[in-house]
Steps between C-alpha positions, in 0.01 A plus 500: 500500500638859427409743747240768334738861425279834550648726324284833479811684708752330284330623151502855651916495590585379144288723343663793672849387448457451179606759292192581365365534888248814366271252374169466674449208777303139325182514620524112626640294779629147392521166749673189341666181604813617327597851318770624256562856471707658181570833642654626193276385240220624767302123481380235769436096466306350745399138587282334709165613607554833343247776650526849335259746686373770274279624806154411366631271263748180559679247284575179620771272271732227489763737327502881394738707419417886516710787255471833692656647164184411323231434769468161346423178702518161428342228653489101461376177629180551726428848433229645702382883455277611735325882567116546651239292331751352284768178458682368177694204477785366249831356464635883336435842541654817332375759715637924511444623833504860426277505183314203678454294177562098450462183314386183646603149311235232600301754641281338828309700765192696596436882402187644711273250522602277164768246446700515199752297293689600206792405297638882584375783732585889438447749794553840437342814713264286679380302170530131355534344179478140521569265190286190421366540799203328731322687748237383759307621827463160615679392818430144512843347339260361192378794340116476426549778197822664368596732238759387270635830255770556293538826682335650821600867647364569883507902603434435842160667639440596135435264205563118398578450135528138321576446154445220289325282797369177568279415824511193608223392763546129685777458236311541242578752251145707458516842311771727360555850490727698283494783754403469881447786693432548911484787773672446766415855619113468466505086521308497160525231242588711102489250317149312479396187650154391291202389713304214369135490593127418414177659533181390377468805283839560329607131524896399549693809492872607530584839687826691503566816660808629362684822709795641337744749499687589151708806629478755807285722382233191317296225691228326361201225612422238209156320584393227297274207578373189197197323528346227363151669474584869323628710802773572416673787711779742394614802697818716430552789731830655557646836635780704367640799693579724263681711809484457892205720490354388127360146501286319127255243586339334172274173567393280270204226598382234242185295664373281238116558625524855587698625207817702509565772783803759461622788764738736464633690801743804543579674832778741512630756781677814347671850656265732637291232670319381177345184491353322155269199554416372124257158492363393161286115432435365214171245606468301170185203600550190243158554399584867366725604183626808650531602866579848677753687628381549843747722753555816747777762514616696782737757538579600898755754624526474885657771746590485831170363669272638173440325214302581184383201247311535114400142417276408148339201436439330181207223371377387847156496617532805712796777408681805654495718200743657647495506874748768719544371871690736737603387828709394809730223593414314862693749773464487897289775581580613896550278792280134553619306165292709278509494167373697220434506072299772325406421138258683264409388133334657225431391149285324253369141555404346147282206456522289228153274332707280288613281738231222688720415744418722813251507724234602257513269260332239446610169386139287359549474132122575473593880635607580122330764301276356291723622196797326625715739605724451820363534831503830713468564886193452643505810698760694241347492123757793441842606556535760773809774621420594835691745685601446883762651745523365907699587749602250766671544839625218751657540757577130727696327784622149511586311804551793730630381846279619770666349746594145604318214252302815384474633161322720315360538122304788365361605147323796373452561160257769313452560149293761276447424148277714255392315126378686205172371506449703772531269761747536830561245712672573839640220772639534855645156659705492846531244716717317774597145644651442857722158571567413795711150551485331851708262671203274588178426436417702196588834240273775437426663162283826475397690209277776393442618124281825383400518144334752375391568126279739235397543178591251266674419197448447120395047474832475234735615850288246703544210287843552470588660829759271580708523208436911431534587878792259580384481856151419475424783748140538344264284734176564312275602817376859548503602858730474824534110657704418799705154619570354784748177550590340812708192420656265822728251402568291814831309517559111581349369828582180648261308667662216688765341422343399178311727327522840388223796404508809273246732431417785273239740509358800263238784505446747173154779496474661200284828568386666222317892444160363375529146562446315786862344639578135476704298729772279420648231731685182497704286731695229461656197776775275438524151765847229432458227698828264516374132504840389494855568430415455086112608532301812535136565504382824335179692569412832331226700481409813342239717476450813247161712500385723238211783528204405390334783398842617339462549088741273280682808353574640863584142625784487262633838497565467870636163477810614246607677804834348609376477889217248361708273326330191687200578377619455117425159444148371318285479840277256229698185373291243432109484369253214674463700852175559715216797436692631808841545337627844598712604250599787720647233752889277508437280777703161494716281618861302407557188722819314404812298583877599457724186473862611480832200563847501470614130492754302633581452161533906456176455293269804500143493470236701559123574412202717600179397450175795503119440477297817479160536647270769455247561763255691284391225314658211708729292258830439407632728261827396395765243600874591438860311534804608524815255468861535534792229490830499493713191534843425612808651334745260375774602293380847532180415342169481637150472358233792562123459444233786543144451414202697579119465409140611593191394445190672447233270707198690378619438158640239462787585387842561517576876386890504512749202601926471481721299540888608455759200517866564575856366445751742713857475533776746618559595134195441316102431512270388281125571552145344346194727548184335448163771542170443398232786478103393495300796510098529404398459189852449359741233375727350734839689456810303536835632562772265565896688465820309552779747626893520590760686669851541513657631799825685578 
């Protein structure tokens, strides 16, 4: 066997003997078996186990023969090109070192995560081209899906294009595209995949979701869904940036019950700080032969930290007509994390009669005039302009560090706003909440909140104080109230060696000027029991109490607080309970069991089982399941099951069950969803959707 010549110290003496020794230094180092050298036509042949090191790229050959004249290499006979994240194979490669472009013959190998074959491979800058090619994620040595094109071009961490292409799934030739697109940058599928499902109200449908982009500066999302039952879906809604700063958004939505929906959007940044928001709809119903141009304009121009904004409204239920809003950006006001906005507004609010759609209209057919004519409001028979400038100041902090596992938020916000119906309204809000995390046992939450408001405001602003306000700052009680909230949330205990205890706890008063103050309080334990390795027991209990003497209204204005969030959920569920049923009251109790394996056989399974008690009326409530199973992979395929359902036991009934089925493999899934909705007093609703992926 030849002994292996390295030659790196032998290029660099020929080269500067040569007579054209000015010539820059190859940026390789060659190992062979055997080597010729032409010194004067400035060319090298080498044999046997050929390595050229490029320094993050190598080429390993039978035979190549390098031109330092033209940068050109040649290599045959087991040609292997390798660089990060990257290998091609073939019996010939053309490749230019210094422009770092090739051609493959018989093109073999894996680029990212894909492997690819093609009758010829170009690389240039980065890039390839490959001819008739096949490309696949799968790593198993028979494919489960591969893409067979006449031409595909990879821009690493950029885009995938295929033309002319044929996937094949389990060797079977399923679908063809003419043009296949994929991000590799944002892993998200261009070209569409259609979903094929059932529910009990469209019947069999076929849904594609179609992202594309047609040049730099144009991108568009093509929705479209067929039924069986007239549903049919169609949604076009794509962006065009005009400029960096200048960006078109029309949307076009077809629904065949609803009618036809179009939206045109402009927003565009210009010198001087100007800012042009334009939004225009076009709400056509199928019922109706014409429909309305419904829309807003604003024009901003911001400064520094200021800002100044004239927005107009056109063919909505409530209008600015116009309205002028002068104001500040957030800025960090002193020392503590403070931060500050100021904004005042001023202008006309006009409310419109034509439309039945808000909150004072009325929807009974037998509310028409006896003459026939449309309906109105019930509280607004006419159309009314009503003048109104606020002004608003906040000023906040946001997880300010006290100290060690100690941080602090604050709010304060007050607000003046005078109407020309004579009425003012006036609000001050400030408040606080303490954290404090320990290392054992439990963390502390405090919090305090003063509210304080007078006078009122016109019943149009009220109904639609969410919308016209944009903060919903208006809390619709006259008078100062006060809250309290001490919240412990105690960490994970363990008790023995097998079982382990959390707890939670929670106090709210709500004091009020002329009311008498309610209490709020709830607490909540967690017990886990191991039975054995695979089986736990689970006990929970919680317990949620209302004021009694507390009116509806004031019940649910404090509970949209975000510190009561426990307290959101229907404290009444179910309808055949005792004379004693407090409604005011949550007291029950989840006893379960959590199975959870992994086999011998590498099977997974596991399942939790709940039964709900209440201890106000003393029955079970509701019984839920939850299953999970995954079997064994083989071949880089396993099967996945999920499947979930509850049952009402008062009812009788079961209000939502599913049941999701799935094939995975390293390249691919496939996925059945099966859900069935039964709700009171409707039909059962049926939804079963068959899904698939391609991965890369």
């Amino acid at each position: 066997m030849a002994k292996k010549v390295v030659i790196w110290t032998a290029i660099l003496i020929i080269i500067f003997t040569a007579p054209i020794s000015a010539q820059e230094n190859p940026p390789f180092s060659i190992e062979a078996d055997s080597l010729t050298m032409d010194q004067t036509a400035r060319t090298f042949r080498a044999k046997g186990k050929v390595k050229v090191d490029f320094g993050k790229k190598i080429l390993l050959a039978d035979r190549v023969n390098i031109d330092l004249n033209t940068k050109d290499i040649l290599a045959k006979g087991n040609v292997v090109f390798r660089e990060p994240n990257r290998e091609i194979k073939g019996p010939k490669l053309l490749y230019n070192y210094q422009k770092e472009r090739g051609k493959f013959i018989d093109a073999d190998g894996k680029i990212d995560n894909n492997r690819i074959r093609g009758d010829e491979l170009k690389m240039a800058n980065g890039n390839f081209k490959i001819d008739n090619a096949e490309l696949t994620a799968c790593k198993a040595p028979e494919e489960h899906y591969r893409f067979e094109a006449e031409k595909i071009t990879i821009y690493p961490d950029d885009i995938l294009i295929a033309e002319d292409v044929e996937v094949w799934i389990f060797d079977r030739h399923v679908f063809s595209y003419p043009v296949y697109k994929y991000s590799l940058k944002y892993n998200v599928e261009l070209t569409p995949i259609p979903i094929i499902g059932y529910t009990g109200s469209e019947g069999y449908y076929v849904e594609l979701d179609y992202e594309h982009f047609i040049s730099r500066n144009l991108e568009g999302d093509i929705h479209t869904k067929w039924t069986t039952r007239d549903a049919n879906e169609l949604r076009l809604d794509y962006e065009y940036n005009i400029t960096d700063d200048t960006e078109l958004n029309p949307i076009l939505d077809y629904d065949e019950e609803e009618g036809w929906y179009s939206k045109f959007i402009f927003d565009g940044d210009f010198d001087y700080g100007f800012n042009l928001d334009f939004d225009a709809k076009y709400d056509r119903p199928e019922e109706v032969d014409e429909g309305e141009i419904i829309g807003d304009i604003q024009l901003r121009q911001q400064k520094d930290n200021f800002y100044w904004e004239l927005e107009r409204d056109y063919h909505k239920e409530w209008n600015y007509f116009p309205q002028l809003t002068l104001g500040t950006f957030d800025s960090a006001v002193g020392k503590f994390g403070l931060i500050s906005n100021i904004k005042y507004r001023i202008g006309d609010v006009y409310f419109d009669d034509q439309y039945d759609t808000g909150p004072f209209s009325t929807d009974d057919e037998d509310d028409e005039d006896d003459d026939g004519d449309d309906k109105v409001y019930n509280d607004i028979d006419e159309t009314k302009k009503i003048k109104r400038q606020d002004l608003k100041w906040t000023i906040w902090s946001e997880d300010y560090e006290l100290g060690i596992n100690t941080t602090l938020d604050t709010d304060t916000v007050l607000r003046k706003a005078w109407y020309e119906t004579d009425q003012e309204y006036s609000s001050y809000q400030t408040g606080f909440n303490l954290k404090h995390e320990l290392e054992i046992i439990t963390d502390i939450e405090a919090g305090f909140d003063y509210i304080k408001e007078s006078g009122s405001i016109p019943k149009e602003f009220e109904a639609y104080r969410d919308e016209i306000n944009n903060e919903g700052d208006y809390l619709g009680y006259s008078g100062w109230r006060q809250y309290y909230d001490f919240i412990l949330d105690g960490h994970w205990v363990m008790l023995g060696e097998d079982g382990k205890f959390k707890w939670e706890a929670d106090a709210h008063r709500a004091i009020y000027e002329s009311k008498d103050p309610y209490d709020y309080y709830g607490y909540e334990t967690k017990y886990r029991h191991s039975l054995t390795d695979s089986l736990m027991g689970i006990i929970d209990y919680e317990h949620r109490q209302l004021p009694d003497s507390a009116s509806n209204a004031d019940k649910n204005l404090d509970i949209e607080r975000e510190e009561m969030n426990d307290y959101d959920d229907e404290f009444t569920d179910y309808d055949n309970v005792g004379e004693e049923y407090d409604p005011n009251l949550r007291d029950k109790i989840n006893i379960g069991l959590d199975y959870e394996i992994n086999s011998r056989q590498n099977n997974y399974f596991h399942a939790k089982g709940v039964m709900e008690y209440d201890l106000l009326s003393n029955e079970y409530t509701t019984a839920t399941l939850d299953l999970n199973y995954e079997s064994e992979k083989k071949n880089s395929a396993y099967w996945n099951i999920d499947g979930k359902v509850k049952y009402d036991l008062i009812d009788n009934m079961y209000p939502k069950r599913t049941l999701e089925i799935g094939r995975v493999y390293d390249c691919m899934e496939f996925s059945l969803n099966l859900t069935w909705i039964d709700e009171d007093d409707e039909e059962l609703e049926k939804e079963i959707k068959f899904e698939y992926g391609i991965k890369y």
